[in-house]
Structures are given as C-alpha cells and as structure tokens.
C-alpha positions in Angstrom: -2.0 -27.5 -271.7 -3.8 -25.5 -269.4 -4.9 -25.6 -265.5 -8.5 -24.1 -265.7 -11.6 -24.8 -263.1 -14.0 -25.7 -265.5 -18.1 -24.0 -264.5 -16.2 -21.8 -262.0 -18.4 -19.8 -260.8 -21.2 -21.5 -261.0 -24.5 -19.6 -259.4 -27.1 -22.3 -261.0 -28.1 -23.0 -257.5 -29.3 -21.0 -255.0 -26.8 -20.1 -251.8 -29.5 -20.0 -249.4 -29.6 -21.8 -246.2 -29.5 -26.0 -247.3 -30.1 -28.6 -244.5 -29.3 -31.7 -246.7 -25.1 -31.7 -246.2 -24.2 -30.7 -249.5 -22.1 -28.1 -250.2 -22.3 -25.7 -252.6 -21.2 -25.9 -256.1 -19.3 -22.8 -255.9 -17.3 -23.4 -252.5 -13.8 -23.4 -253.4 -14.0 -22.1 -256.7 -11.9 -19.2 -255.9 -9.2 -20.9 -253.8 -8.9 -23.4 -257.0 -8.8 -20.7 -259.5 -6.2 -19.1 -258.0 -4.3 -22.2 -258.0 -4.8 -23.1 -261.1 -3.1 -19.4 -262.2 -0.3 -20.2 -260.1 0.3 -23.7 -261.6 4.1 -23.5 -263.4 3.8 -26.5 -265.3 -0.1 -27.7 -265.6 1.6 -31.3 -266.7 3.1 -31.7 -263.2 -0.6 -31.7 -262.1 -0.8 -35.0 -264.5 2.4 -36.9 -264.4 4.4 -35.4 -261.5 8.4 -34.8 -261.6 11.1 -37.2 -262.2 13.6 -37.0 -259.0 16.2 -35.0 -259.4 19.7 -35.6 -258.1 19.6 -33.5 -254.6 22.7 -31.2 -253.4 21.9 -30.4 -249.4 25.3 -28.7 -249.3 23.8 -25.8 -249.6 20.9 -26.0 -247.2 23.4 -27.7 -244.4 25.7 -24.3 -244.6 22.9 -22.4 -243.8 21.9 -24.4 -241.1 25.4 -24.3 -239.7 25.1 -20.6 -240.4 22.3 -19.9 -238.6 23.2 -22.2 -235.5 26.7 -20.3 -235.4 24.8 -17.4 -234.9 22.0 -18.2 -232.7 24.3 -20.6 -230.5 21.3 -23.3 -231.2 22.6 -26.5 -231.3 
C-alpha cells in the first residue's frame, strides 16, 4: 500500500479569475503530495495505531532538567 494524490496536478480547468466559490481543483495538490511522500506507514492513514504502553519517565527528567536550569518552576 501506497499514499498517492490521485489527478494531482490536475490543469483540466482554467485558473483564471472564478466568481462562483469554488476552488480550484489543483489547490492543495502540492501540500498533499508532499504528505503523502512523507507518510511512514500509509496503513496508519486507514486503521490508525493501537496505543502503546507510554513511559513519561523520560520526558519528566527532561522537564526537571530544563526547569533546574532555567529556575522555571
């Protein structure tokens, strides 16, 4: 499996001026391009990720780290 934008670009209409609040068909297409070539996993884009078992351990001694150092509180 594959992330892909499917008719990305598409130029079958033209990008003048149009006064009927559509957008384009082609807005976005790069942003979700990019995306999709950035996607690790494409399945995660279909069935999401189980929760894994969390360890903040880690994340709390940096905190405490920084704060110790800063003198934030």
């Amino acid at each position: 499996m594959t992330a892909s934008v499917p008719n990305c670009p598409n130029w079958s209409k033209s990008t003048e001026a149009n006064y009927n609040s559509s957008s384009h068909p082609n807005y976005g297409c790069a942003v979700n391009s990019n995306m999709a070539a950035m996607i690790a996993d494409p399945e995660d884009l279909v069935r999401g990720k189980e929760n894994e078992k969390l360890d903040s351990s880690s994340g709390k001694a940096a905190i405490q780290a920084y704060r110790a150092k800063t003198g934030d509180q």
